[in-house]
Each structure stands twice: as C-alpha cells, then as structure tokens.
C-alpha positions as CSV (number, residue, x, y, z in Angstrom):
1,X,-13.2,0.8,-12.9
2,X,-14.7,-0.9,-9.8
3,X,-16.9,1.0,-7.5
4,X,-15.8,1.3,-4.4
5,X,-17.6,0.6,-1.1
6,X,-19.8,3.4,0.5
7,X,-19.4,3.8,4.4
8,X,-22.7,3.4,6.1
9,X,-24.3,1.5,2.7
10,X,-24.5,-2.6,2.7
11,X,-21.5,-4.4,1.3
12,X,-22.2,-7.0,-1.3
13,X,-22.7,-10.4,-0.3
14,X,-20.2,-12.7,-2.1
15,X,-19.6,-16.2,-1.2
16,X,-16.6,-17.5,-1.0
17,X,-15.5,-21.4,-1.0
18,X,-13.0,-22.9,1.4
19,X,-10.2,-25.5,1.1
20,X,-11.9,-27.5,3.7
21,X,-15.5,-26.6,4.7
22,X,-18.4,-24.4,3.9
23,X,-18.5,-21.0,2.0
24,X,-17.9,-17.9,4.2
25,X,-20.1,-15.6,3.0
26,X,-18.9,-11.6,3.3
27,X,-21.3,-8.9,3.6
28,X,-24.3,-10.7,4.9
29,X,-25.9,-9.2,7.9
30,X,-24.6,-12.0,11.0
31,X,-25.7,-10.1,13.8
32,X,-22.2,-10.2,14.7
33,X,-19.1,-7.1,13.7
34,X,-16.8,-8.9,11.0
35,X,-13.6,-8.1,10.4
36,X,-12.8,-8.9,6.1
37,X,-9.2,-9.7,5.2
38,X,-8.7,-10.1,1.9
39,X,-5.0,-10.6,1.2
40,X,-3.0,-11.3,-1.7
41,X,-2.3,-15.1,-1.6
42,X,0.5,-17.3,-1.0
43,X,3.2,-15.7,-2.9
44,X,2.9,-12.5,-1.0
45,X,5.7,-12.1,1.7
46,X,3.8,-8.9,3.4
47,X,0.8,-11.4,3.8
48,X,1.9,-13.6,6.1
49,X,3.3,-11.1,9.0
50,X,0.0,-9.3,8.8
51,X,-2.0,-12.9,9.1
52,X,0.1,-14.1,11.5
53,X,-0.3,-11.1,13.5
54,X,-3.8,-11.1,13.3
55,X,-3.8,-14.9,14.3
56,X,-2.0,-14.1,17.2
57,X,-4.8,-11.3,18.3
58,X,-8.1,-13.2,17.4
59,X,-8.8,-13.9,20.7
60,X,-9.5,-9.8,21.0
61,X,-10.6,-9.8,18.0
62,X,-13.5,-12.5,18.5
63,X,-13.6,-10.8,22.4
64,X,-14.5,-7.5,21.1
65,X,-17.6,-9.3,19.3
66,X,-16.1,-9.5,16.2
67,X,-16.2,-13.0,13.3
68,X,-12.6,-12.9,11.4
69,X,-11.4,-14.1,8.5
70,X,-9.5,-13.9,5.6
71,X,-9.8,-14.3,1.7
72,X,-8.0,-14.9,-1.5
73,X,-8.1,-15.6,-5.1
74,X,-5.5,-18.7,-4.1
75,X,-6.5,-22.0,-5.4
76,X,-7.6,-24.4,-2.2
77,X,-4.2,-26.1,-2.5
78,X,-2.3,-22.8,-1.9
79,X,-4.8,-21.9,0.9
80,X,-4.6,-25.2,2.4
81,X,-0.9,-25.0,2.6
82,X,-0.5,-21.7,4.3
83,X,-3.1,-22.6,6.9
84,X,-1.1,-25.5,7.4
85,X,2.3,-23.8,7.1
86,X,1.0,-20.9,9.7
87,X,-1.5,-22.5,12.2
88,X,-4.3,-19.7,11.0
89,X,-7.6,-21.3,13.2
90,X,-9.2,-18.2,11.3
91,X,-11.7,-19.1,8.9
92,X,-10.1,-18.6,5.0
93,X,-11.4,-18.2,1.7
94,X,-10.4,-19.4,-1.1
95,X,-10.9,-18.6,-5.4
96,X,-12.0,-15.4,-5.1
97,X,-13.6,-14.8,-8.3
98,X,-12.8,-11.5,-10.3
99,X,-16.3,-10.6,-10.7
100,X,-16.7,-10.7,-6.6
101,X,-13.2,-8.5,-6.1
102,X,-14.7,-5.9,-8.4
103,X,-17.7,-5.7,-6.2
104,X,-16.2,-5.5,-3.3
105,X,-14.2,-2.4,-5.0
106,X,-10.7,-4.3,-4.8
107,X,-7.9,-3.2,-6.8
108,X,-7.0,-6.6,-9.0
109,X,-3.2,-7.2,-10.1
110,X,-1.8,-9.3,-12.5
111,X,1.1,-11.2,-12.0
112,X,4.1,-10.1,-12.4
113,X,5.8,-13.3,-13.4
114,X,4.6,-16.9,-13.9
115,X,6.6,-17.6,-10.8
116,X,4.7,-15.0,-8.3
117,X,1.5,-16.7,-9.2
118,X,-0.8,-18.4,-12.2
119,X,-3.4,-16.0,-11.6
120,X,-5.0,-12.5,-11.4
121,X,-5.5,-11.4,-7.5
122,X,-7.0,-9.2,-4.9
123,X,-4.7,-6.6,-3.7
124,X,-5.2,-5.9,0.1
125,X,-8.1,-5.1,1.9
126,X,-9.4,-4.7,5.4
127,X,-13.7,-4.5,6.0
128,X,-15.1,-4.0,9.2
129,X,-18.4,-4.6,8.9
130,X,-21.3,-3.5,11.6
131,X,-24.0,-6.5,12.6
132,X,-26.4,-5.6,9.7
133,X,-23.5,-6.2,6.8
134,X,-22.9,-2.6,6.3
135,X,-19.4,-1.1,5.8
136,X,-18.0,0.6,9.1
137,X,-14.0,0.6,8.0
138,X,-13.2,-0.2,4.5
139,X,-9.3,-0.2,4.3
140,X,-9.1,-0.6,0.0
141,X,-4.8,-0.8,-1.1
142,X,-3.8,-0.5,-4.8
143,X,-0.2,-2.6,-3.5
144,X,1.2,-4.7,-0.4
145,X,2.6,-2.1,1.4
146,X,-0.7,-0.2,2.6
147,X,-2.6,-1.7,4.9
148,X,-4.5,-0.8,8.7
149,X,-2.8,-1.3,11.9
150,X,-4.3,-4.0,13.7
151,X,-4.0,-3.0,16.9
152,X,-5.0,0.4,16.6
153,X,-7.7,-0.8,14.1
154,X,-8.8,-3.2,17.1
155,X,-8.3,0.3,19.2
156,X,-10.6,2.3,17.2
157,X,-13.2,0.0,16.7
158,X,-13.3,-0.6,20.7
159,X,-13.8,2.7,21.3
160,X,-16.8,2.5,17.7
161,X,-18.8,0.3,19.5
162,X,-18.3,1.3,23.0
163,X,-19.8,4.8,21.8
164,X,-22.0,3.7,19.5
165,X,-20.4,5.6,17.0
166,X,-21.7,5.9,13.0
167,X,-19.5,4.7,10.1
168,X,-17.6,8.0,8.8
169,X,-16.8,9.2,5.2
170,X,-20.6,9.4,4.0
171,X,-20.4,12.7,2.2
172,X,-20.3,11.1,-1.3
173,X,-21.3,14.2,-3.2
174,X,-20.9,18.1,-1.9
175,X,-22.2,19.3,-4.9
C-alpha cells in the first residue's frame, strides 16, 4: 500500500526525465506554487480534454504564480507524440518510475489489454504545491473519471494565496 501524501508535510522529490530536455523535478522547494499533473498516458481518452483544458488556461495558471506541468509513465515516444499531437507548451514528463508513483501516493494500474498500453501506470493526480515543496492540494484518483476542476481549482487557490491561507486536512490522527 502506498502512503499517501500529508497536507502541510514536504512532498517527495522525484525526477522525472523529458522527451526533449531536462528532468522536471516534483516536490522540490522552487520558490514558485506548482501545479503537478500526473495523468495516465497516451491511451487515455479523459487525459487529453483535461490537458488540453489546462493548456488553454496556463496563461492564469503561470499568472497566478504558479510552474505547471504534467507527468506520466509514457515512454518519450508516446510523450513526444501527444505534445506534438496537442500543442501542450507545458512542460511534460516522461517514464515515471513505479518506485516514484508509490511515493508520491499514486494509485498504479495495470493494463487492461496489450492494446491500452505495454506498461504499468499512474492513475490521475492533481498536486498543488506551496513555494517551499509542501503539499497544499493533493487531488489522488484510483480511475479516470475523478479528477479537480480546473477552474474552480484555479478559483480556490486564488483566493489560498490571496488570504494566505494554510493547507487543510492535517488532522492525521484524533486518537
């Protein structure tokens, strides 16, 4: 069982290669909000809406202070192709190892077929992360169907930093 992310606590740093530049690292304290993607790859149909939706709002996104992107376990080829395909100027990861999703808490799926994918993946996810790498929003999804509204998670996290407002959900234990 993966543990899942505390609100308030550090996310784990995990580097992640691109199909066509450096790493992006997730978790690492930027000095910047980041806003974590991870999506299920190119053989998921509810993917690309959601990307292309959120291509079509990074100008807010990167307005309201916030560094984008998106990660997967695709291989560089599949990643290459959908950035391609889609026009995503976000930056996106590629090869997600397994080890990394089960630190990061993600639910992992096999394949269902040898035609969806060759691979194990990430199911989705959604990490807002404050300047010093700790988790603010963490958005976790067992399938493709739940996941956060972007524009009221753009909203809500307006209104977070506008008000200075701590991450929520620390109670871990009311013992």
């Amino acid at each position: 069982m993966s543990h899942k992310p505390n609100a308030g606590q550090p996310l784990p740093t995990v580097l992640v290669p691109t199909p066509n530049g450096p790493p992006l690292t997730i978790g690492e304290a930027t000095g910047r909000w980041q806003l974590v993607v991870v999506y299920r790859g190119k053989h998921c149909g509810r993917c690309k809406p959601y990307l292309n939706q959120l291509q079509s709002m990074l100008t807010r996104w990167n307005d309201a202070g916030f560094d984008v992107m998106a990660v997967s376990a695709d291989t560089p080829e599949k990643a290459t192709a959908d950035i391609e395909e889609y026009g995503w100027t976000f930056p996106v990861g590629c090869s997600l190892m397994e080890a990394d999703m089960h630190s990061l808490g993600l639910y992992i799926s096999d394949p269902l077929t040898p035609t969806e994918t060759d691979r194990r993946f990430a199911e989705p996810a959604v990490f807002c992360l404050r300047p010093d790498g700790t988790v603010q929003i963490a958005a976790i999804s067992n399938g493709p169907s739940a996941r956060p509204d972007l524009e009221a998670l753009l909203d809500g996290m307006i209104f977070t930093i506008e008000n200075d407002k701590p991450a929520r959900g620390q109670v871990i234990d009311v013992t």
